[in-house]
Backbone as ProteinMPNN parsed JSONL, in Angstrom:
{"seq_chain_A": "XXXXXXXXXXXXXXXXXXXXXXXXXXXXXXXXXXXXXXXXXXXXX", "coords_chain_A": {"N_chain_A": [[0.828, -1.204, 0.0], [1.979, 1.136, 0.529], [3.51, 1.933, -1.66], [1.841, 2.382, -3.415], [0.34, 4.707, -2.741], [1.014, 7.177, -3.44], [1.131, 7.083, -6.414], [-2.109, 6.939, -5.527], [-2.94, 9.469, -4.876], [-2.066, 11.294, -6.946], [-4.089, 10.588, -9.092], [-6.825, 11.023, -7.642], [-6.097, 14.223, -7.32], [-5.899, 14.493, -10.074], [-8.124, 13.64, -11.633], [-10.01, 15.25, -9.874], [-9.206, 17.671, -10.631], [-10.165, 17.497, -13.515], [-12.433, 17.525, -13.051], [-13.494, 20.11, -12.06], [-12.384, 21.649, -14.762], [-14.338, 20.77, -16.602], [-17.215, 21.391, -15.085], [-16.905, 24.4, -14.931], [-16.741, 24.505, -17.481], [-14.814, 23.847, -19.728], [-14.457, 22.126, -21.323], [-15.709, 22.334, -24.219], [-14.52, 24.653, -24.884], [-11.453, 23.698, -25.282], [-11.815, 22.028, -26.845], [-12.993, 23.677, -29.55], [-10.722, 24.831, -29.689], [-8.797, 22.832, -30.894], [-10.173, 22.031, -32.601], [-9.41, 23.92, -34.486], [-7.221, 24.244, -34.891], [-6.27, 22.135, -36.174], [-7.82, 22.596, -38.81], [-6.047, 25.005, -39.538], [-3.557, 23.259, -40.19], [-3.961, 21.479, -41.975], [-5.04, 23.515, -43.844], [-7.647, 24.987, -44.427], [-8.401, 26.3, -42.696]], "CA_chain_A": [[0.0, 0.0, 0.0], [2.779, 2.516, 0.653], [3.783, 2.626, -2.696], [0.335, 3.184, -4.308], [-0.43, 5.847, -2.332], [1.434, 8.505, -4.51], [-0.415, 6.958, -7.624], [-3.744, 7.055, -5.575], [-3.216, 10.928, -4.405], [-1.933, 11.816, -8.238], [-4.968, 10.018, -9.736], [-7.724, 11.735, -7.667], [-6.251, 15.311, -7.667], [-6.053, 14.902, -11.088], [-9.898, 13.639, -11.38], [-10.634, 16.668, -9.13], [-8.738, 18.96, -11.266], [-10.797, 17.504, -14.619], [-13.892, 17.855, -12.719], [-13.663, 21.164, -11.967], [-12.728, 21.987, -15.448], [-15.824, 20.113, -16.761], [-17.721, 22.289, -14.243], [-16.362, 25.609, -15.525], [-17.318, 24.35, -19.221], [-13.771, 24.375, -20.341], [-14.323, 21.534, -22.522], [-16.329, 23.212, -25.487], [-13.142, 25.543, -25.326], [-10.82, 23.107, -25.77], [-12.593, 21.131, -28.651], [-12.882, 24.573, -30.853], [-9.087, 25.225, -30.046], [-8.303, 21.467, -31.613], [-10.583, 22.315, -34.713], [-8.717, 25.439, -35.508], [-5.775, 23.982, -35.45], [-6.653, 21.016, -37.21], [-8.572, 23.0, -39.657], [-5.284, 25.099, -40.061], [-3.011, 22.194, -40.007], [-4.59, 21.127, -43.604], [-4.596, 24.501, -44.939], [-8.41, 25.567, -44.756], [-8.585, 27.882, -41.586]], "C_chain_A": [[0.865, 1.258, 0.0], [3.344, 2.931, -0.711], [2.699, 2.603, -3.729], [-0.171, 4.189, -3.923], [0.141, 7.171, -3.029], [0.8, 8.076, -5.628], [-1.701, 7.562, -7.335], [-3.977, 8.52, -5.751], [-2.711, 11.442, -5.759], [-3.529, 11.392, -9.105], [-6.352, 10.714, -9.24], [-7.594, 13.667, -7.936], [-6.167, 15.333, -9.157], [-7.401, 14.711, -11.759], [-10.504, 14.887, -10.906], [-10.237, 17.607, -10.115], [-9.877, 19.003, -12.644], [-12.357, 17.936, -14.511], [-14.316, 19.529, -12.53], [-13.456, 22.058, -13.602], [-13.751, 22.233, -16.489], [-16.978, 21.204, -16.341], [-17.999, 23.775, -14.762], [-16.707, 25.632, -17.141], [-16.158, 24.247, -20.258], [-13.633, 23.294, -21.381], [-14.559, 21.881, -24.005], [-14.99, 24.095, -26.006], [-12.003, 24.799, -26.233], [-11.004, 22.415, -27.291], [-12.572, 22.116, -30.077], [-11.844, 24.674, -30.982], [-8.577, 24.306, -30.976], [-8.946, 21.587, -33.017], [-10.227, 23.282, -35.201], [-7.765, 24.755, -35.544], [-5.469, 22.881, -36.583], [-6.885, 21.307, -38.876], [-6.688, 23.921, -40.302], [-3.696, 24.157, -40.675], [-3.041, 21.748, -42.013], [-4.588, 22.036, -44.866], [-6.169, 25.313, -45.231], [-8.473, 26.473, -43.734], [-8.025, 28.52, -41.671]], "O_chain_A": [[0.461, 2.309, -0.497], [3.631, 4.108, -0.93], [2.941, 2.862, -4.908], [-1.089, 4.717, -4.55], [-0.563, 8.181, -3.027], [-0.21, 8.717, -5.918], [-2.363, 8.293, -8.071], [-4.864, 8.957, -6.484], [-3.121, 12.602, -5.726], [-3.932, 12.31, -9.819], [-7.122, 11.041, -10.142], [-8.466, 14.354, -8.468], [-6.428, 16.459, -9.579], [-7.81, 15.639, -12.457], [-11.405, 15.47, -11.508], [-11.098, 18.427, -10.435], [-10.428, 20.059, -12.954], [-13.155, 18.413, -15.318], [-15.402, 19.991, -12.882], [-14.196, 23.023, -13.789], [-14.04, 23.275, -17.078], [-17.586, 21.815, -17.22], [-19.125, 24.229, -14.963], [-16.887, 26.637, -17.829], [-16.362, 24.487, -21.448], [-12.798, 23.439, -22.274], [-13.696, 21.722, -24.868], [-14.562, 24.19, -27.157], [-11.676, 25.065, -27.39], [-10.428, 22.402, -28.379], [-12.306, 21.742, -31.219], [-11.431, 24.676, -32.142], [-7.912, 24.768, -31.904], [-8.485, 21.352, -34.134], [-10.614, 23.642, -36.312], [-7.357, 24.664, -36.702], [-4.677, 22.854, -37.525], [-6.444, 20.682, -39.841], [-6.171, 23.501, -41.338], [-2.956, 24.605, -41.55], [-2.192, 21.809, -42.903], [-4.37, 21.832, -46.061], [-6.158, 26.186, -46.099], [-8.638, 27.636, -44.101], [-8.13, 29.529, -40.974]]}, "name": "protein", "num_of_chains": 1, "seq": "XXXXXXXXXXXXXXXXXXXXXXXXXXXXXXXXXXXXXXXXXXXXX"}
């Protein structure tokens, strides 16, 4: 157990951290940033 417990405590603050972005709505953000780049990437944006 002593050496899972730095996994466990990396694994929920990072859950906590996604949740709160989730929360905040920051996904939608992210997703348009990835289709601009994408979109320029190819050569149409």
């Amino acid at each position: 157990m002593k050496n899972r417990l730095p996994a466990i405590i990396i694994l929920l603050s990072g859950s906590l951290l996604a949740g709160i972005g989730l929360w905040r709505g920051e996904a939608g953000e992210i997703l348009l940033k990835g289709i601009r780049i994408c979109l320029e990437c190819i050569g149409i944006g």
